[in-house]
C-alpha positions as CSV (number, residue, x, y, z in Angstrom):
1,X,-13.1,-59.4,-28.2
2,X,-11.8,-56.0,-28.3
3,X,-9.3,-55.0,-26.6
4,X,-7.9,-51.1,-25.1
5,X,-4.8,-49.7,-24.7
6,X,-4.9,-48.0,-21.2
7,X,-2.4,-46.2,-19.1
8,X,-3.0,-45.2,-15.5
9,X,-1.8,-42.4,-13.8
10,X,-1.9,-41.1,-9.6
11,X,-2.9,-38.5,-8.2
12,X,-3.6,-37.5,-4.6
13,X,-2.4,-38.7,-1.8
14,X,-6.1,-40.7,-1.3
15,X,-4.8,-42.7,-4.6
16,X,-7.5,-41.2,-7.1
17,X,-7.5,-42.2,-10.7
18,X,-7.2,-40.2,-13.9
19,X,-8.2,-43.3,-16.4
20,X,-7.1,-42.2,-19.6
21,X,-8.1,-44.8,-22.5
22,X,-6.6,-44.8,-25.7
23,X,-9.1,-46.7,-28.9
24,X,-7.2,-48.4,-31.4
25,X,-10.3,-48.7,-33.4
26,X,-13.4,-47.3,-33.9
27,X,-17.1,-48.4,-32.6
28,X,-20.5,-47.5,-31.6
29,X,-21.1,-47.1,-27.9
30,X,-21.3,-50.3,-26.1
31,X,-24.7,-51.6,-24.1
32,X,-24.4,-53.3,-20.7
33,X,-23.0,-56.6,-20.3
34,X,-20.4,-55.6,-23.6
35,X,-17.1,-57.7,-24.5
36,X,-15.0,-55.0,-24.4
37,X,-12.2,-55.3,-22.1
38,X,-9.6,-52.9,-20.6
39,X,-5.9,-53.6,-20.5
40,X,-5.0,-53.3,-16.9
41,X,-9.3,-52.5,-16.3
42,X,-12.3,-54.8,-16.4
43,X,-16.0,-53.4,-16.5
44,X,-17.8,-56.2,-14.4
45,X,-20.5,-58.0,-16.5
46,X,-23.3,-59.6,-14.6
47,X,-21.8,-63.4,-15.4
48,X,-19.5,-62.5,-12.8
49,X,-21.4,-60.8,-10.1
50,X,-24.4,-61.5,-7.9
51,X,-28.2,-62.4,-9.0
52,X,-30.8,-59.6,-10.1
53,X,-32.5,-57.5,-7.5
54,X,-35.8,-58.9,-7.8
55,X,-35.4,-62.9,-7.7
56,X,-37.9,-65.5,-9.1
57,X,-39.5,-66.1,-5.8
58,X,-40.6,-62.6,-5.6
59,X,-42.4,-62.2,-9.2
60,X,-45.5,-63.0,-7.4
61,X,-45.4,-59.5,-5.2
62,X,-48.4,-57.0,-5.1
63,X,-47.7,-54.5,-7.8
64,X,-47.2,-52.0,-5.1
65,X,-44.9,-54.3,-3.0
66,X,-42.7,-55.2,-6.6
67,X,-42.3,-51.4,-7.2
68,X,-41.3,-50.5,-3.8
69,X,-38.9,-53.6,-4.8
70,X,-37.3,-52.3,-7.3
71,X,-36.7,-49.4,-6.4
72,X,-35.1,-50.4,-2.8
73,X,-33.1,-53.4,-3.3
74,X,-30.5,-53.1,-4.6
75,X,-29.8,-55.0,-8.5
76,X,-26.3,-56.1,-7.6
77,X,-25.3,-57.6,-10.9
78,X,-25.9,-53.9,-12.2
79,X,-24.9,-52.0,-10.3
80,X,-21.6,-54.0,-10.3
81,X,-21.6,-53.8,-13.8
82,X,-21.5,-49.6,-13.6
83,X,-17.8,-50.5,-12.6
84,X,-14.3,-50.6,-13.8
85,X,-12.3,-52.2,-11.6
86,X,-9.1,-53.4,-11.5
87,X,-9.6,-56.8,-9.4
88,X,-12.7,-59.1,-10.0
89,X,-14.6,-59.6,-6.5
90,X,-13.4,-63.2,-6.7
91,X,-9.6,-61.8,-6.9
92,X,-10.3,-59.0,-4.6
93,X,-11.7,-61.5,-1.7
94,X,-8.6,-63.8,-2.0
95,X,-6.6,-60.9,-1.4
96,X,-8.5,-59.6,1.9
97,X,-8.1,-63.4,3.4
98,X,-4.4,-63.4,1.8
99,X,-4.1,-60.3,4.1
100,X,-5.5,-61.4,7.0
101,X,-3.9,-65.1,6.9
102,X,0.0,-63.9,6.4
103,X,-0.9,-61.6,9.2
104,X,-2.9,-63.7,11.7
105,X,-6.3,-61.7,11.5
106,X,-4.9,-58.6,12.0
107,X,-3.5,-55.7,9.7
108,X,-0.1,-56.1,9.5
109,X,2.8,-55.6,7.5
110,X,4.1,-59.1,6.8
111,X,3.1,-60.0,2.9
112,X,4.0,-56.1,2.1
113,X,0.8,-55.7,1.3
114,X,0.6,-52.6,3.6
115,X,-0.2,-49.1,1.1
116,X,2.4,-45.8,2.4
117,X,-1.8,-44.3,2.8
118,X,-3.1,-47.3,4.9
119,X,-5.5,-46.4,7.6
120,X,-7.2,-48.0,10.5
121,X,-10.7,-47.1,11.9
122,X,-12.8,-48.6,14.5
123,X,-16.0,-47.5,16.1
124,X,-13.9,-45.9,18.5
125,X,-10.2,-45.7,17.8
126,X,-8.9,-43.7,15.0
127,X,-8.8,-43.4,11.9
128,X,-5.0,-44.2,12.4
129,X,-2.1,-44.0,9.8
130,X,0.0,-46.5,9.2
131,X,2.9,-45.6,11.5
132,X,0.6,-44.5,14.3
133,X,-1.6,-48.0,14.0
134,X,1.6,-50.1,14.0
135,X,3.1,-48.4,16.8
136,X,-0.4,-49.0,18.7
137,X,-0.3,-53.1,18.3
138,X,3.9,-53.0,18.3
139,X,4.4,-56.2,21.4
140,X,1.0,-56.7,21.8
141,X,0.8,-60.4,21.2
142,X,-3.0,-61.6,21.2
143,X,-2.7,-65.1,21.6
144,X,-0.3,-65.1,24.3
145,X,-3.2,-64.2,26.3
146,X,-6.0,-65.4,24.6
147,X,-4.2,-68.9,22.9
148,X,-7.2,-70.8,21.8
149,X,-8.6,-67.4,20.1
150,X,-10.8,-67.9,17.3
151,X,-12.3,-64.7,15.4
152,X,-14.9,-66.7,13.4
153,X,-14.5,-64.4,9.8
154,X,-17.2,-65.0,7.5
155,X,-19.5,-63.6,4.6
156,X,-16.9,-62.1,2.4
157,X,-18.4,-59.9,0.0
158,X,-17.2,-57.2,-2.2
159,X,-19.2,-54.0,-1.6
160,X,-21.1,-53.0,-5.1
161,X,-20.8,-49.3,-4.8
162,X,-17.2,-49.4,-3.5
163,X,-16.0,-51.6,-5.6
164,X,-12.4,-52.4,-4.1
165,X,-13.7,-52.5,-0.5
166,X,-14.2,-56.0,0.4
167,X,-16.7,-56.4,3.8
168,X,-16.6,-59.6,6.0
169,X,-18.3,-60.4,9.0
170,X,-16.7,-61.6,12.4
171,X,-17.9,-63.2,15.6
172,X,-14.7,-64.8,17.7
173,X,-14.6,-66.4,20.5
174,X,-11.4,-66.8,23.5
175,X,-10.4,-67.2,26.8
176,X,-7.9,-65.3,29.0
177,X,-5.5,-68.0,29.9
178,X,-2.2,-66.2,29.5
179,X,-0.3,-64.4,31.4
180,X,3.1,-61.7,30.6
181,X,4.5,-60.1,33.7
182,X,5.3,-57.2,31.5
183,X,1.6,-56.4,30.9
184,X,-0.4,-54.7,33.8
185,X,-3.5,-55.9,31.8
186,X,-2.8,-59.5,32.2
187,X,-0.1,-60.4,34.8
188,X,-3.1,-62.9,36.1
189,X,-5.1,-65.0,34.0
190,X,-9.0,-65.0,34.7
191,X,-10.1,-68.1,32.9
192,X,-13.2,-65.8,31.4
193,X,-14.0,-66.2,28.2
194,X,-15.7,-64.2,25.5
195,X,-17.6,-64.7,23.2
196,X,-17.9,-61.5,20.5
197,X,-21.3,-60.3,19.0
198,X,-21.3,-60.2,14.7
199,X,-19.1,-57.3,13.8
200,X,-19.0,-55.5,10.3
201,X,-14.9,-55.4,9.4
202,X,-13.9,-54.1,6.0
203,X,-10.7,-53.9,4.3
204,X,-10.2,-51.9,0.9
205,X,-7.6,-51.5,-1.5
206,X,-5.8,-49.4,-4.6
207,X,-5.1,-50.2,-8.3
208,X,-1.8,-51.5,-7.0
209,X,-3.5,-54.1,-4.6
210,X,-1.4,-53.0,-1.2
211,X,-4.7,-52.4,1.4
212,X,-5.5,-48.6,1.8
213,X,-7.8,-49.0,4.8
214,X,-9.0,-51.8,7.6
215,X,-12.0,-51.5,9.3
216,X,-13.4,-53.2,12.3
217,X,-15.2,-53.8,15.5
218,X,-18.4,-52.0,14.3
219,X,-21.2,-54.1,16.2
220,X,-24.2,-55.3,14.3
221,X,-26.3,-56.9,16.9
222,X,-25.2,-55.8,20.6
223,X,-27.6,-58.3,22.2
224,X,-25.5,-61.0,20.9
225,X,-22.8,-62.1,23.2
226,X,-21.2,-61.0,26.1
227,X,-19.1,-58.5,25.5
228,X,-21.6,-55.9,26.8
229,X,-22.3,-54.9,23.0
230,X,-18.9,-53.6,22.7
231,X,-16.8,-54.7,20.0
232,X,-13.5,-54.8,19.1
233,X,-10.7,-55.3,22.1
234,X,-13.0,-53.0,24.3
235,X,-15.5,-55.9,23.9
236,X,-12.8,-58.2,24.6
237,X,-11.4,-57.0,27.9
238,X,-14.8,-56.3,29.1
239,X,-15.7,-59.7,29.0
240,X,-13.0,-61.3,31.1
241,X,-13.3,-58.3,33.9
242,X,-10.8,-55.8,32.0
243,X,-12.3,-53.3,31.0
244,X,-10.1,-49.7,30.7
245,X,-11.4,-47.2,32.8
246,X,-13.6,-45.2,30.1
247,X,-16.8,-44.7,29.1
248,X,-16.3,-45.9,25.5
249,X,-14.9,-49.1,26.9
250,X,-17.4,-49.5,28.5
251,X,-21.5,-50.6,27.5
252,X,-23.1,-47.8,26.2
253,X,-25.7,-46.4,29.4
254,X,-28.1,-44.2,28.1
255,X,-28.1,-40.1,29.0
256,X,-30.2,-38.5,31.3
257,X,-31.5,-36.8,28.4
258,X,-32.5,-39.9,26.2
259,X,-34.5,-41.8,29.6
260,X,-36.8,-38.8,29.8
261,X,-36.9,-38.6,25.9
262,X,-38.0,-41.7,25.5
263,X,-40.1,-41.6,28.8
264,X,-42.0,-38.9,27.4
265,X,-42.7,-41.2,24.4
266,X,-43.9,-44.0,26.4
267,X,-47.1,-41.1,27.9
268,X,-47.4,-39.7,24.9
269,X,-48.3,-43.4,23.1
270,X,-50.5,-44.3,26.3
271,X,-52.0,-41.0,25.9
272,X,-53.0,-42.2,22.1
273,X,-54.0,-45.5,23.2
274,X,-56.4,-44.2,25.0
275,X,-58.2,-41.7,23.1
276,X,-58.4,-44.9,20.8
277,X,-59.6,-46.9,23.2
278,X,-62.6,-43.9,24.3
279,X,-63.8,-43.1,20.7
């Protein structure tokens, strides 16, 4: 196995590399799936990544179906295997649930795993920088008011074309049962519970390892649950009667605008029906 000097230098304040490899030896350009190894830099090979786009039990397409295959889904293994990375998706996932565990599901700065560029971004709220995203949660203890909480993470993945972002999927479920006189928001408990729809959350990171951005609440399915398809704590306070007094905390309600839209394309198909119907 060969191995490559390399040195890594910053730049930017998004934490973009200038990769500068050194060869101690000469040799011919390398094919896909190579032994070569980077000090301090791995190129993924597919041994360590996911299965071909095209699986076994699809061989048996229509030649028209397998090309539209192959060209839409995705080969993960290569794909993966067009990058230099620093952490293998394995390594990378342990570090998003190392993240989440030392902070109790949340972002937070216990584990100083924190980056000085960390951001937060919701659906709605933010992006936020680090200072402004821990002043926002600063006293705000979840499971004070929600104690039996559960936020139901699953499907960690590392995304193939961002190769240090690791995506994960959360449901959750809780109910309001505790109280704080300090908080106008839950000075009574309602005994409602919620229970979340899946929600997309993502949390990436930089050469060093520290977490550069979170990202979550980002609904998937809004008929599932009963937050009123919102996610996040909007979702949340919705479903136990708390909802803050905005429309983005809200359910979405269609526009004026989009009922006729879409009332216009209800005629218009009829229309087409029946001139189908007729001839």
């Amino acid at each position: 196995m060969t191995q490559l000097p390399l040195q890594i230098k910053r730049h930017g304040a998004r934490g973009r590399l200038l990769v500068i490899c050194v060869f101690t030896l000469c040799f011919p350009a390398w094919p896909g799936g190579s032994d070569i190894v980077f000090v301090g830099l791995s190129r993924l090979t597919s041994a360590t990544v996911a299965s071909p786009a095209l699986p076994e039990e699809l061989s048996d397409l229509p030649p028209d179906a397998k090309a539209w295959s192959e060209k839409h889904f995705v080969d993960e293994a290569s794909k993966l295997a067009e990058k230099e990375v620093v952490f293998q998706p394995k390594e990378l996932i342990s570090k998003a649930k190392r993240f989440l565990a030392l902070n109790n599901g949340f972002a937070g700065i216990v584990g100083d795993m924190m980056a000085d560029e960390f951001e937060f971004a919701g659906p709605v709220v933010g992006p936020l920088n680090k200072q402004r995203y821990l002043e926002s949660i600063a006293g705000f203890d979840f499971y004070q008011y929600f104690p039996d909480a559960n936020f139901e993470m699953y499907d960690f993945r590392v995304d193939v074309f961002e190769p240090s972002r690791v995506w994960f999927t959360s449901r959750g479920t809780g109910t309001q049962t505790g109280t704080s006189e300090e908080s106008p928001l839950f000075k009574v408990a309602t005994g409602k519970s919620y229970v979340n729809p899946p929600q997309s959350c993502s949390i990436s990171f930089n050469e060093k390892g520290l977490v550069t951005q979170y990202t979550i609440g980002y609904v998937m399915d809004r008929q599932v649950g009963n937050t009123g398809g919102l996610g996040g704590i909007y979702g949340i306070l919705w479903a136990v009667g708390k909802p803050f007094p905005f429309p983005e905390a809200n359910p979405r309600r269609p526009s004026l605008r989009s009922r006729i839209f879409n009332k216009l394309g209800e005629i218009m198909a009829a229309q087409k029906r029946k001139k189908a119907d007729a001839a």
